[in-house]
C-alpha positions as a printed Julia matrix, in Angstrom:
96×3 Matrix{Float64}:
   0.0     0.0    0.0
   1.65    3.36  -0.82
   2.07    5.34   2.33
  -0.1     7.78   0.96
  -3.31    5.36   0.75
  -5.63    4.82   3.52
  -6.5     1.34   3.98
 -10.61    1.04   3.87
 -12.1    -0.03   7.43
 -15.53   -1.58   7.38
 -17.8    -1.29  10.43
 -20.6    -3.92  11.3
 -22.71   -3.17  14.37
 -25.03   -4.56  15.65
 -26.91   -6.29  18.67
 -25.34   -9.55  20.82
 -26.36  -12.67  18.47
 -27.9   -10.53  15.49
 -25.71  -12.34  12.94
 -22.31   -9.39  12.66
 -19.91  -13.15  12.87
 -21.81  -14.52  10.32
 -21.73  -11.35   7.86
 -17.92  -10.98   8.9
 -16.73  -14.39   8.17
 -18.66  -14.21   4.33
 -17.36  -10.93   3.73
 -13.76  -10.8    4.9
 -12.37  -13.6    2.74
 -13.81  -11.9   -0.31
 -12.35   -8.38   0.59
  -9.16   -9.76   2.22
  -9.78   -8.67   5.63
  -9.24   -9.55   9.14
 -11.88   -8.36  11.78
 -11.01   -6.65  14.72
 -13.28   -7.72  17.38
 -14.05   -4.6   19.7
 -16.54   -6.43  21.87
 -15.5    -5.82  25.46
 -16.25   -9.21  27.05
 -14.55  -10.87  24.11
 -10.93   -9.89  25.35
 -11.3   -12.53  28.21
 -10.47  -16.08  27.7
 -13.35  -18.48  28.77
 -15.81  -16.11  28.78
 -17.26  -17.72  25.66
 -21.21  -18.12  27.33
 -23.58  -15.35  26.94
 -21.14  -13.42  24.13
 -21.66  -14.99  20.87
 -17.3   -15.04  20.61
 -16.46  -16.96  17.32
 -15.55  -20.78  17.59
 -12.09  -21.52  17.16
 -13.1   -22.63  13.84
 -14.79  -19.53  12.8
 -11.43  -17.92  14.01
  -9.51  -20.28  11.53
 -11.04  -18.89   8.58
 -10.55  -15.26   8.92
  -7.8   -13.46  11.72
  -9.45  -12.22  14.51
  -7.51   -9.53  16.76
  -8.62   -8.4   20.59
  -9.87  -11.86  21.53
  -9.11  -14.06  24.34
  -6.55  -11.25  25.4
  -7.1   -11.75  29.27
  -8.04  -13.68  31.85
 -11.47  -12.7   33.67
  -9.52  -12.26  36.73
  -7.2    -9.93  35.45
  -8.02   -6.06  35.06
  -8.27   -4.81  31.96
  -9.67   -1.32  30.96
 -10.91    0.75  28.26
  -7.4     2.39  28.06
  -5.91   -1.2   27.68
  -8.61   -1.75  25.21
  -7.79    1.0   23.09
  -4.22    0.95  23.2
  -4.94   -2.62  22.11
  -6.71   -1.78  19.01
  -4.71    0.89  18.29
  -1.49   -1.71  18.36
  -3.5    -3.97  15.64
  -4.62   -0.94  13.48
  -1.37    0.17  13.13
   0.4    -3.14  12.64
  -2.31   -3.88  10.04
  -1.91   -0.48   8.38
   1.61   -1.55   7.9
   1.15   -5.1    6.58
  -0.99   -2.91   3.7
């Protein structure tokens, strides 16, 4: 990517269990993507219950970034979180 460009972002919102994974995983492939996950409760490892995180298989087929990050017991805050997602943006931007 020339260092000019600015790489296109795509943004899918929606509800807990409204079908975003399922949108994400047919559309990434096709625009050679990887989604950065920036739901809170996914950055803790076993909290898989109650937050729709993708399977490990679902994770197979396209990256994921800012998932299973933490354990539950460990603090981790919105500053964390950001600096987080910042990290991948950037790292990504680079990649092209």
């Amino acid at each position: 990517m020339n260092p000019t460009q600015t790489a296109q972002r795509f943004f899918l919102l929606g509800p807990t269990a409204s079908g975003k994974t399922a949108i994400s995983l047919a559309l990434a492939p096709k625009l050679d993507a990887e989604i950065l996950s920036l739901d809170s409760m996914l950055v803790y490892r076993g909290m898989d219950l109650g937050t729709a995180k993708p399977s490990a298989a679902e994770q197979q087929v396209v990256r994921h970034h800012l998932i299973d990050l933490v354990g539950p017991d460990q603090e981790y805050s919105v500053a964390h979180f950001r600096n987080a997602a910042l990290q991948v943006e950037s790292e990504l931007q680079q990649q092209g």
